[in-house]
C-alpha positions in Angstrom: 97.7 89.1 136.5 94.7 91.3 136.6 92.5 92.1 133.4 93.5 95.7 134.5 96.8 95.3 134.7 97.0 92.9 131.2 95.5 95.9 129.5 97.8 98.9 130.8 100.7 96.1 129.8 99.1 96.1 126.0 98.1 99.6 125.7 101.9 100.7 126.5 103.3 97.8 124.0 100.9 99.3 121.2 102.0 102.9 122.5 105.4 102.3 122.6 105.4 100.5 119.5 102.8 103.1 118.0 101.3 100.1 116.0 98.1 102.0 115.2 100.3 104.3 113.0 102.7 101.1 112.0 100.3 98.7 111.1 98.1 101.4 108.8 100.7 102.6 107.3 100.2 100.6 104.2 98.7 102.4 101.2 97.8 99.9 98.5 97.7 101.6 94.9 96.5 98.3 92.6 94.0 95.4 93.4 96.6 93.0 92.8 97.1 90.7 96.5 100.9 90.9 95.7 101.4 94.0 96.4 101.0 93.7 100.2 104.7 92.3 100.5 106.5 94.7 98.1 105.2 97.4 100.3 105.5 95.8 104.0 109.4 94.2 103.0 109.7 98.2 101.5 109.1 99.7 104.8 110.6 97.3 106.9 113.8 98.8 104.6 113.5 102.3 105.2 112.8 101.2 109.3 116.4 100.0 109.1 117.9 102.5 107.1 116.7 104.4 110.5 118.8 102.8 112.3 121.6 102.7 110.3 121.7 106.1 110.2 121.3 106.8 113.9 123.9 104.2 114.3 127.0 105.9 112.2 125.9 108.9 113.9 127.4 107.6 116.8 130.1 106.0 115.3 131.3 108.6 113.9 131.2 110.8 117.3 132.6 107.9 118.9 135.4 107.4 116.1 136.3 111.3 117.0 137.0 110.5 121.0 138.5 107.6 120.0 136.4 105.3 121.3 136.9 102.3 119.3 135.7 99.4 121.2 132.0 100.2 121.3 133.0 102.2 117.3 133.7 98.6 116.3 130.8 97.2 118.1 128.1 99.0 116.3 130.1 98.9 112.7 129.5 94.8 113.5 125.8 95.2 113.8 125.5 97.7 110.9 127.2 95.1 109.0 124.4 92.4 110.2 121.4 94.7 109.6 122.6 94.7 105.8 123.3 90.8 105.9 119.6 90.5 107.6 118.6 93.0 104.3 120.2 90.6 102.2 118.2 88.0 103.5 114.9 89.8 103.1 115.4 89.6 99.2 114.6 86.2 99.2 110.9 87.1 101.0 110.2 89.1 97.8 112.1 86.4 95.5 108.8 84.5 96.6 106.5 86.8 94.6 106.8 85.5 90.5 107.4 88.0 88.1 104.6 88.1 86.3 102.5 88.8 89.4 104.9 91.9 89.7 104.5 93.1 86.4 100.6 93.0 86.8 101.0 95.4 89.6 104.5 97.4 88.1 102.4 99.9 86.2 100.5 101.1 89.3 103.9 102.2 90.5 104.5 104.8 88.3 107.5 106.6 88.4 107.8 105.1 92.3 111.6 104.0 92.8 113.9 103.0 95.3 116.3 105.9 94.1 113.8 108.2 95.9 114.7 106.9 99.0 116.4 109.4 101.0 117.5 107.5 104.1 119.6 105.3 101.7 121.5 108.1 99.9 122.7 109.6 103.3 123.4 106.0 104.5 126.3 106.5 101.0 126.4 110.1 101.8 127.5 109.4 105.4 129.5 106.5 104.4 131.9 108.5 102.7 130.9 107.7 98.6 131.1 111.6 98.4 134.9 111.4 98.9 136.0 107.5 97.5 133.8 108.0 94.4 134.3 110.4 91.3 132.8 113.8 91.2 130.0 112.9 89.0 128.7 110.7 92.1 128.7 114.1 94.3 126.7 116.2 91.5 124.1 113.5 91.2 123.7 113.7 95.3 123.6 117.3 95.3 121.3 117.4 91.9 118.5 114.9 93.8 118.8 116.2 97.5 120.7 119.8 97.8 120.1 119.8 101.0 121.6 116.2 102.1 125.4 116.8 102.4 124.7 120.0 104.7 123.2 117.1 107.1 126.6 114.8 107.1 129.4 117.3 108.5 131.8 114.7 108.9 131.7 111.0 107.3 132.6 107.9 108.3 135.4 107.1 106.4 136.8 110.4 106.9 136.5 109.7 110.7 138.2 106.2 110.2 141.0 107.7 108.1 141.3 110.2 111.3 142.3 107.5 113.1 144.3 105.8 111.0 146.4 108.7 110.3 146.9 109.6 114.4 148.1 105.9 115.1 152.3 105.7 114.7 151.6 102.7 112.1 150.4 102.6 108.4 147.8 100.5 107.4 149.8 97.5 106.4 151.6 97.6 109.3 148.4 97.6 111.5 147.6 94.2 109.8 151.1 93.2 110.1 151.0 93.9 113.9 147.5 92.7 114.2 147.7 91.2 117.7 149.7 94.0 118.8 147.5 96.4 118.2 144.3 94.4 117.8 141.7 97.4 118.6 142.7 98.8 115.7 142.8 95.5 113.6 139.2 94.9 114.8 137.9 98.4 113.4 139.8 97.8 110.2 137.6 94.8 109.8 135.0 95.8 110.8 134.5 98.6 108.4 135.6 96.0 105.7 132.8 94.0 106.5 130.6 96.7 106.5 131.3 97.3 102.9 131.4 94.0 102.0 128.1 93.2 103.2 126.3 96.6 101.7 129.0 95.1 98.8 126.8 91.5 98.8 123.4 93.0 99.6 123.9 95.3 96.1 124.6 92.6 94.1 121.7 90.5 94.8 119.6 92.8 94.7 120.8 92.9 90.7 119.9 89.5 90.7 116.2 89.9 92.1 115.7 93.0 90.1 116.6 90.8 87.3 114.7 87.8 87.7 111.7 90.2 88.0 111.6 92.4 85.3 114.6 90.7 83.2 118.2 92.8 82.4 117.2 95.2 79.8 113.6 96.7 81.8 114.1 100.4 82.5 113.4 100.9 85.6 110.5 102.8 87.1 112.5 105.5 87.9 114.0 106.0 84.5 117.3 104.5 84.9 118.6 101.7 83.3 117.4 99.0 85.5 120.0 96.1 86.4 122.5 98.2 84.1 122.5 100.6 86.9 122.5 98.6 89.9 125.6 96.8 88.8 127.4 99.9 88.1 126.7 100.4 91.8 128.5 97.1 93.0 131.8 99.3 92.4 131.1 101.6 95.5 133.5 101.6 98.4 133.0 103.2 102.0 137.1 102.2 102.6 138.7 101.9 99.4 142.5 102.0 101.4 141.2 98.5 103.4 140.5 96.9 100.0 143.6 98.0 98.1 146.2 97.2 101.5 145.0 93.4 100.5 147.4 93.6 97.5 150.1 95.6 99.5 150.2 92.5 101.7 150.0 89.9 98.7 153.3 92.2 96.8 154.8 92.2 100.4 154.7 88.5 100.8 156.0 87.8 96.9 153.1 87.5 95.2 152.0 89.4 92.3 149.1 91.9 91.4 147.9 93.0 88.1 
């Protein structure tokens, strides 16, 4: 390969990539070394929360045509990019907390409940309509704009399908193999909320074991008190509850 022709190939990596804007992006607001990783695992956050978004875009189009193979595809991946989230915790588990607290006060009033690519990720999910109305005000009181973005949600395209199929919900997991495509979606948007489900509660955990359970937070809420009151959202309530249809169904007993 030509020195010519390795430098065209680099320059349209770095273009493509547009790592000049990527890779000085980073605005450091304390001295402290630590910092470097809160922001950078930060980022790499609200890159993904990108592409979730773009991603239930489609979904949800595709959901509408009913186009549930490639539907169920994508809600598979979504699933993984929060599991690879998850994962990510542990990166900034490997910062102590007292080096966070010696750069904390930097942050100001800086909180990850100003991040606007999560709360349409919830927004689009559905939260507006499986949550109470206090959840909707708090959207709408933050970002009164959001909700105009998000005509139709995700779980109100999933329960568009569920409720054009001949079969209840029970009855698709009762005729599973029969009518395995839509099996596979029901899962698939289960696992979806299971892992945004897992990813919530450890962050509790690493919010925790960095600034303890009782720290307000830096956006003035009540910390870990807060996160965990989050751990009760649902995207598909209906696929959690038809778990204790099928236990009743089969005998058993639910309190």
């Amino acid at each position: 390969m030509s020195e010519s022709n390795s430098k065209d190939m680099q320059f349209n990596y770095i273009e493509h990539l547009q790592l000049d804007k990527l890779l000085t992006a980073q605005k450091f607001v304390s001295p402290h070394p630590e910092e470097s990783v809160f922001v950078i695992m930060h980022q790499s956050y609200e890159l993904w929360f990108r592409q979730v978004i773009h991603d239930m875009e489609r979904i949800i189009a595709m959901l509408d045509k009913h186009e549930l193979s490639q539907a169920t595809w994508l809600l598979q991946r979504i699933g993984r990019i929060f599991q690879a989230l998850d994962t990510q915790l542990g990166i900034l588990e490997m910062m102590s907390a007292a080096d966070f607290q010696e750069f904390r006060p930097y942050l100001k009033q800086s909180s990850g409940l100003q991040s606007r690519q999560f709360r349409k990720i919830e927004v689009m999910g559905g939260l507006c309509e499986t949550q109470d109305a206090a959840y909707e005000e708090r959207v709408r009181a933050q970002w009164p704009d959001l909700m105009d973005e998000v005509p139709k949600t995700l779980h109100a395209a999933f329960v568009d399908v569920i409720d054009g199929c001949p079969l209840r919900l029970i009855e698709i997991y009762q005729k599973r193999w029969e009518r395995f495509d839509l099996f596979s979606l029901c899962e698939a948007c289960l696992e979806l909320d299971r892992q945004l489900l897992t990813w919530r509660s450890n962050h509790v955990r690493m919010v925790e074991r960095m600034i303890g359970d009782r720290a307000i937070g830096t956006g003035g809420t009540q910390g870990s008190k807060y996160l965990t009151s989050t751990t009760r959202y649902r995207f598909f309530p209906e696929l959690w509850e038809v778990r204790n249809a099928l236990t009743e169904t089969s005998g058993g007993q639910t309190g």
